[in-house]
C-alpha positions as CSV (number, residue, x, y, z in Angstrom):
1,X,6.3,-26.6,-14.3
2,X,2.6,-25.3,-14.2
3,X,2.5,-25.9,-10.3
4,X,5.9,-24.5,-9.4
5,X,4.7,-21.2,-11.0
6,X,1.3,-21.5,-9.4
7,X,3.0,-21.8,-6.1
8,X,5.8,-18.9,-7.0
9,X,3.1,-16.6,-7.4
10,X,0.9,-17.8,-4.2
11,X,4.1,-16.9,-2.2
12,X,4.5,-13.7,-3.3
13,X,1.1,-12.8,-2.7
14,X,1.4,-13.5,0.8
15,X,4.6,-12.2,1.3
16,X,3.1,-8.9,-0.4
17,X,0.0,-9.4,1.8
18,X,1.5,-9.7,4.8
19,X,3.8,-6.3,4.7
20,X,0.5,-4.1,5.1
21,X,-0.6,-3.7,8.7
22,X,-3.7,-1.7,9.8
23,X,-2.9,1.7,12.3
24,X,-5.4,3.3,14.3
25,X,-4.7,7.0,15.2
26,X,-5.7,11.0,14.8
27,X,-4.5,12.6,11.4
28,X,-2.6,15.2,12.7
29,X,0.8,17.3,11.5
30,X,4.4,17.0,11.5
31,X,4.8,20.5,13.3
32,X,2.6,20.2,16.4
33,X,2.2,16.0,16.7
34,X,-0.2,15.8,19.6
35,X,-1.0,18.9,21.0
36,X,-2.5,21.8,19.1
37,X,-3.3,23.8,22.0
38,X,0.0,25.8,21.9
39,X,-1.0,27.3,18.6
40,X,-3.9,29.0,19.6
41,X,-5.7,28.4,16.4
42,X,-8.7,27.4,17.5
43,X,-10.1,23.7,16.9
44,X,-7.4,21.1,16.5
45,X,-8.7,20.2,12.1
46,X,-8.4,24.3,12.0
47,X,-4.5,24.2,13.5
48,X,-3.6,20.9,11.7
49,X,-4.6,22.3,8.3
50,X,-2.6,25.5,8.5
51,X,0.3,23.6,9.9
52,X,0.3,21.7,6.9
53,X,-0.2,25.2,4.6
54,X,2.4,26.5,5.9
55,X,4.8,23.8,5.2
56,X,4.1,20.8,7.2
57,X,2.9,17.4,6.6
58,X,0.0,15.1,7.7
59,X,1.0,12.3,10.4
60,X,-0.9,9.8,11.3
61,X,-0.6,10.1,15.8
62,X,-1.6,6.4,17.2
63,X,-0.7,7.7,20.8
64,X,3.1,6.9,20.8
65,X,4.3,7.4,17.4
66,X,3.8,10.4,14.9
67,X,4.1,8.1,11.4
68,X,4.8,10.2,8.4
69,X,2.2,9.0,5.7
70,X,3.1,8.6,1.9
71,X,-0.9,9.5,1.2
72,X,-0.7,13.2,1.6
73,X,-4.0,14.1,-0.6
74,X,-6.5,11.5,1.1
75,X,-5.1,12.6,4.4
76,X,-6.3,16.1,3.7
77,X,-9.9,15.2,3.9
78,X,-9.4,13.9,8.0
79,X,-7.5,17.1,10.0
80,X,-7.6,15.9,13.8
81,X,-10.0,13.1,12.7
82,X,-9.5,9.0,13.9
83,X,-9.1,6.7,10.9
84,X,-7.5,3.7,10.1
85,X,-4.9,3.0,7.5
86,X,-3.7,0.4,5.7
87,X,-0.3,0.1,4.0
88,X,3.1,-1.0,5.0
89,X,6.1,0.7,7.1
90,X,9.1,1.7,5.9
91,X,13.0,0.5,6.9
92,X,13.1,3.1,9.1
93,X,10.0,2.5,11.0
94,X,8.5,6.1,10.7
95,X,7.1,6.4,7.7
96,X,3.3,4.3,6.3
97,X,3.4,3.5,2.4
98,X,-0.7,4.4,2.7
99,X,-2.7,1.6,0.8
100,X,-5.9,3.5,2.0
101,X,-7.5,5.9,4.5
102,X,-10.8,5.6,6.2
103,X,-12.3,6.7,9.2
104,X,-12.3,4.9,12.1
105,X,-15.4,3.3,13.9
């Protein structure tokens, strides 16, 4: 009984383990994606963070997709900055359940 629980709980672990995936990208905002040059604000962390003051969110840009990140506080500290983060996608493919934030090397 002892080992079928040990192995029960081993299993889950991995499967648990195995959902998070590690994205590369450029914080960035759910208005402008991309490019920040149309704003005219200035430097791309100085148009990202009023983007997101006035009503957008932070996004996480790998170059192809603009994922919407569950993380929005530790986000905050990396406007138009590369990092990696950890955590898992959702069912619809577009959003990252953040485990953590760091920046890139």
């Amino acid at each position: 009984m002892k080992k079928t629980f040990a192995i029960a709980i081993a299993s889950a672990a991995l499967l648990l383990a195995a959902a998070n995936q590690t994205f590369t990208g450029t914080i960035t905002d759910s208005m402008c994606g991309a490019d920040h040059k149309s704003m005219h604000m200035g430097s791309d962390a100085k148009c990202v963070t009023e983007c997101v003051r006035m009503g957008a969110h932070y996004t996480l840009w790998d170059g192809k997709t603009n994922y919407g990140l569950s993380d929005q506080r530790n986000a905050a500290k990396f406007p138009a900055k590369k990092v990696t983060v950890t955590g898992s996608l959702n069912a619809n493919g577009d959003t990252i359940q953040v485990t953590s934030i760091k920046p890139a090397p």
